[in-house]
N, C-alpha and C positions, 0 to 999 in steps of 0.2 A: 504493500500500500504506500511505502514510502515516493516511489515515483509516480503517485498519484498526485499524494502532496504534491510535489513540485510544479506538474503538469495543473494542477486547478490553480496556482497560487501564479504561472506563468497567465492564465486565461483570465482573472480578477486581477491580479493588479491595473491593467487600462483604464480599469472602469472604477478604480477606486483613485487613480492618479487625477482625474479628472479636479477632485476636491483641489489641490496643487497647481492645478500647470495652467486652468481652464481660467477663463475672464469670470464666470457666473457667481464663481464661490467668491471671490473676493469682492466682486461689486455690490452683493448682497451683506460682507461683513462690514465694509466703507460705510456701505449705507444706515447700518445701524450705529455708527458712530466709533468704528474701531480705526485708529490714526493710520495704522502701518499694517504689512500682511501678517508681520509674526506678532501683530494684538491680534489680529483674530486667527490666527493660525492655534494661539494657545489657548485663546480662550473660547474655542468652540470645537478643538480637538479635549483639550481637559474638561470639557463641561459636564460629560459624563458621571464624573468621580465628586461633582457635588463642587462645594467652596473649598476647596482645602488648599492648604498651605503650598507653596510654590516647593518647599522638601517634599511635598508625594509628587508632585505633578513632575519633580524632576527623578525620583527616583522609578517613576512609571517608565518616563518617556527613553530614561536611561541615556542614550547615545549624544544629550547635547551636554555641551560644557558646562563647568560651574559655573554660574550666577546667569546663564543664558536665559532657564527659567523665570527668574526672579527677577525679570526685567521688565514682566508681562500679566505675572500672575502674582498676587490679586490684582493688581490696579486693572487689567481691562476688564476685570467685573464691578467694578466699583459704580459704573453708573451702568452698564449693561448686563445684566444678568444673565447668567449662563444659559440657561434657557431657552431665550433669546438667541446667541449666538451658537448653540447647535442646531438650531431649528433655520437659520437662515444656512449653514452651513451643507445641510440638506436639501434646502430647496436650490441651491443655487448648483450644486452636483448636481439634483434630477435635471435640470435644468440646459447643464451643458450636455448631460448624456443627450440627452432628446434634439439638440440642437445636432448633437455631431452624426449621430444613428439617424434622425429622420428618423425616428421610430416614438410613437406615442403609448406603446401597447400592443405590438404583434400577437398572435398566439406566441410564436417563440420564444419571444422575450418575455413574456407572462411566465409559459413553461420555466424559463431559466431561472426566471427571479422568485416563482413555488418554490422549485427544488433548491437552490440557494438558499433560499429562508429557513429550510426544513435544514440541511445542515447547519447552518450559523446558529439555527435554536436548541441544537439536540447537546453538545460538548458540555462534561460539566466543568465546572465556574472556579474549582478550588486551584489555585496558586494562579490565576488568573485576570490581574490587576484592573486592564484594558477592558477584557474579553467581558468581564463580567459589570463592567460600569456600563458598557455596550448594550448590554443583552436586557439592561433596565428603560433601553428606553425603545417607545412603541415603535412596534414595527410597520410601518407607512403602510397604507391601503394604496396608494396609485403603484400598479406596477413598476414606473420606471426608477420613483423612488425607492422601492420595495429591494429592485436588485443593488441598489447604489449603497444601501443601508446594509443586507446584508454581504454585499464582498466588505463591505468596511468591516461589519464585526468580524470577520474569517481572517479578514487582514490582521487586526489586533491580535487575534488566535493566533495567529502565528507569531507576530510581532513578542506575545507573552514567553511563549515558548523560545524564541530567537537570543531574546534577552536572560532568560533560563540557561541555554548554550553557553553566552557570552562568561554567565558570572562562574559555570562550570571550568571554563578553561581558563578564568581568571586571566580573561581578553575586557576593559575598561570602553566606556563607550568610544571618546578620541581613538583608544588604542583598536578597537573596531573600524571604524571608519578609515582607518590608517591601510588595515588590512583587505577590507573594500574596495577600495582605489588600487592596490596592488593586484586584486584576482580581478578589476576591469580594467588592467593597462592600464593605468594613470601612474605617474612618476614623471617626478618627485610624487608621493603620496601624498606629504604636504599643501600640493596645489589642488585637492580635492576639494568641490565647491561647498560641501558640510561643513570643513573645518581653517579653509584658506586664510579666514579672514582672524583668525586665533594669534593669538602675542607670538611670535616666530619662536620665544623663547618656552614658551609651552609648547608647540610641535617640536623643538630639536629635546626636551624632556621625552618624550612620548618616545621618540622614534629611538633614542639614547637607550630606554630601557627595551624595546624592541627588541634593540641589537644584543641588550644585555643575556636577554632570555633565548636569544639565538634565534629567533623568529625572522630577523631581516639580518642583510648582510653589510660589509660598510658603506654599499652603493645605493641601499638604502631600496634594496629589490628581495624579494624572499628567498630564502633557505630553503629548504628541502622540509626541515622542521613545520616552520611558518606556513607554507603550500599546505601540507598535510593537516596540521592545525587548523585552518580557514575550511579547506575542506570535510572535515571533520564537525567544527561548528556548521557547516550548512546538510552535511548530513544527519544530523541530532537536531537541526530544526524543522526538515523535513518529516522525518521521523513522529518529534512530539507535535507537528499539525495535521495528521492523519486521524484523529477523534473524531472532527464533525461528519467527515464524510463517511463514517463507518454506521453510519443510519440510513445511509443508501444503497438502494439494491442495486446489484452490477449492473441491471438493465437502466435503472433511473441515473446512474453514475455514466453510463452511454450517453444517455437524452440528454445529461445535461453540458458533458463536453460536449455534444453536437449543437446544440442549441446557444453555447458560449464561442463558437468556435468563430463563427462570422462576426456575431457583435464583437468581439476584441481583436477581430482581426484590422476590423470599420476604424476601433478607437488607437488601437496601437499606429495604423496610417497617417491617422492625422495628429499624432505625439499626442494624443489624450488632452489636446486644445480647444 
């Protein structure tokens, strides 16, 4: 099942990237009064887990730097309630799906966004930070919100479990993204756009202790270690995101790569804009 995981989590992300990359999601977070993308990036990706302190919202989100968090959270709830900004956060994803797919409701995409719901609801919820702040909020009646809502929860599902990985091999978020940027060709790994803009003297720590653990080498390219490692965490996150769809019959597990298989092919074309 493990190369299911990977193969449903290659066909959901387009359609979850959409929230990121697309005009809708952010025109609608502008519009409720959030200044910049990462006020409503934070505050209507953490809105799930309630009010809480910018320490859960960073130890959830894990992979950004310290005090990245706490740049954002609380103050862009302070006069907009969370609420509020998952709920625009969502209409403005459906929003760009529908624009990009020309699709309001197909049978197909109905099909895909039943059988998507039905995994995203079935995984239980224990060591599951994201996954289960996720699964508290309703799940939309319009189809096209319905599948947007749930690849997000399956994304998190993973996302919990990825982060699970990460603290297993005592890989740190920077120190993650570092290894990122090296299994997609990027080097310097420094120049990776998650962490580029970090004090230079915090990336040469990072990559310093890298070297130390023999992960990367002086050229600042992996080891043989480091490869296996990286690969290893992405095999152990495949792995622990194989739950939801184990509520699926092989034949519904067909239907529903067939039925995803065009929509993200639609959204991956157009970079999920």
């Amino acid at each position: 099942m493990t190369h299911l995981a990977r193969r449903m989590h290659e066909l959901l992300e387009p359609i979850c990237l959409v929230t990121f990359f697309a005009d809708e999601c952010n025109d609608e977070l502008a519009a409720l009064g959030h200044r910049t993308y990462w006020d409503g990036y934070f505050a209507s990706r953490a809105a799930p887990l309630g009010r809480v302190p910018a320490q859960v919202v960073h130890a959830a989100f894990y992979n950004f730097a310290e005090g990245e968090v706490a740049r954002h959270i609380p103050s862009a709830w302070e006069t907009i309630p969370p609420e509020a900004s998952v709920a625009a956060r969502e209409r403005g994803s459906a929003a760009s799906l529908r624009r990009i797919l020309g699709d309001d409701g197909s049978p197909g995409l109905v099909r895909a966004a039943d059988l998507t719901t039905k995994a995203a609801t079935s995984a239980p919820v224990e060591g599951r930070v994201m996954y289960a702040a996720m699964r508290t909020l309703p799940v939309p009646g319009d189809p096209v919100a319905r599948l947007w809502h749930s690849a997000t929860v399956l994304r998190e599902h993973r996302g919990d479990g990825h982060i699970a990985a990460l603290v297993g091999a005592r890989i740190g978020g920077t120190e993650a993204h570092m290894l990122s940027a090296l299994a997609q060709g990027i080097h310097p790994p420094e120049s990776f756009g998650r962490i580029h803009h970090l004090p230079k003297k915090r990336l040469a720590a990072v990559m310093a202790g890298l070297r130390d653990r023999g992960l990367v080498d002086a050229g600042g390219r992996f080891t043989d270690a480091g490869r296996e490692t990286q690969q290893r965490i992405e095999a152990l996150t495949d792995d622990l995101a194989v739950a939801p769809y184990e509520s699926l019959s092989p034949a519904e597990l067909d239907e529903l790569i067939a039925e995803l298989e065009p929509i993200s092919a639609k959204l991956a074309a157009a970079g999920s804009r």
